[in-house]
C-alpha positions as CSV (number, residue, x, y, z in Angstrom):
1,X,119.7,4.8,103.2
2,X,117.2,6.3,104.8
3,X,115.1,9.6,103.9
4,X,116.0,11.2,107.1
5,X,120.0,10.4,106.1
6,X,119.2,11.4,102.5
7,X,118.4,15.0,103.5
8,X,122.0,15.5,105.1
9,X,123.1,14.5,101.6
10,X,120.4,16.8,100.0
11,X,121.9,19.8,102.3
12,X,125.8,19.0,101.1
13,X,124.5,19.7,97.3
14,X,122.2,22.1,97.9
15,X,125.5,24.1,99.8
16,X,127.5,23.1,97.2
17,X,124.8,24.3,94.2
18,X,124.4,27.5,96.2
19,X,120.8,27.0,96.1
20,X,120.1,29.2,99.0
21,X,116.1,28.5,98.9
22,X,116.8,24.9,99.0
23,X,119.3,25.0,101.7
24,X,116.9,26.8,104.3
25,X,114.2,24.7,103.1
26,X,116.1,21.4,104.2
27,X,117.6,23.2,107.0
28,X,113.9,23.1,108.5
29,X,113.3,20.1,107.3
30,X,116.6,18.6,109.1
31,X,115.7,21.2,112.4
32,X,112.2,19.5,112.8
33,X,113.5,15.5,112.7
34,X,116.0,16.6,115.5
35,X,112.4,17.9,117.7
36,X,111.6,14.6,117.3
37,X,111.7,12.4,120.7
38,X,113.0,9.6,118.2
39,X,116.2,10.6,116.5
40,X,116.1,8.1,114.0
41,X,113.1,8.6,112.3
42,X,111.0,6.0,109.7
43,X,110.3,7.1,106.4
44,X,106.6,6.9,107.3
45,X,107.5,9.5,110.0
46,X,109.8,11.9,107.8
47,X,107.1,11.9,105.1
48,X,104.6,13.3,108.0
49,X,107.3,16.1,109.0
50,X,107.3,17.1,105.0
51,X,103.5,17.1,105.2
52,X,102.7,18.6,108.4
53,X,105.1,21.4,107.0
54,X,103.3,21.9,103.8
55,X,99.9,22.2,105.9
56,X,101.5,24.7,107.9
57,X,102.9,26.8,104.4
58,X,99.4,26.3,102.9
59,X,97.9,28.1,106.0
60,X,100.1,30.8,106.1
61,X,100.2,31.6,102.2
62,X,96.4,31.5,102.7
63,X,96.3,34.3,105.8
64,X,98.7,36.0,103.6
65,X,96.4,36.0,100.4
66,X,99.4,34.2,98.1
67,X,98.8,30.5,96.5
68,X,102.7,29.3,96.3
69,X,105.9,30.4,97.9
70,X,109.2,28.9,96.9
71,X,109.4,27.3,100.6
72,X,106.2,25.2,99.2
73,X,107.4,24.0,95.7
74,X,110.8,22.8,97.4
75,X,108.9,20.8,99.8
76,X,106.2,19.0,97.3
77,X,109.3,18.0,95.4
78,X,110.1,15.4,98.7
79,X,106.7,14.1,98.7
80,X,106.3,10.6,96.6
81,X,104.7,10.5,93.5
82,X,101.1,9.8,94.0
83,X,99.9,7.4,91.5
84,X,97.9,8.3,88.6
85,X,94.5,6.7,87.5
């Protein structure tokens, strides 16, 4: 299963959790693969949606003066684990 397919399963929990934060999070997330000209997208390519969205949170939390937002923490979780040293 793909990470693009994942995040349709992601939204059905979040729904059924009633995580509202998480829902419109993925709800983003699922709005910008569909701006894509591809509609089935790699993993390489849904990993740069997540991080072209964080840039774009990062930018705005720093015009607004603020360091996190929930929008943020929801979105780092997708990102894979970086290695450690």
């Amino acid at each position: 299963m793909s990470l693009q397919d994942q995040f349709a399963d992601e939204l059905k929990m979040a729904m059924k959790a009633q995580e509202m934060d998480r829902v419109g999070a993925v709800r983003i997330l699922i709005g910008e693969f569909q701006r894509q000209r591809e509609k089935t997208l790699s993993d390489e390519e849904v990993i740069g949606i997540i991080k072209k969205l964080i840039k774009s949170e990062r930018e705005l939390l720093a015009v607004a003066g603020k360091e996190t937002s929930k929008f943020l923490v929801i979105m780092e979780e997708y990102l894979p684990r970086q290695a450690s040293e």
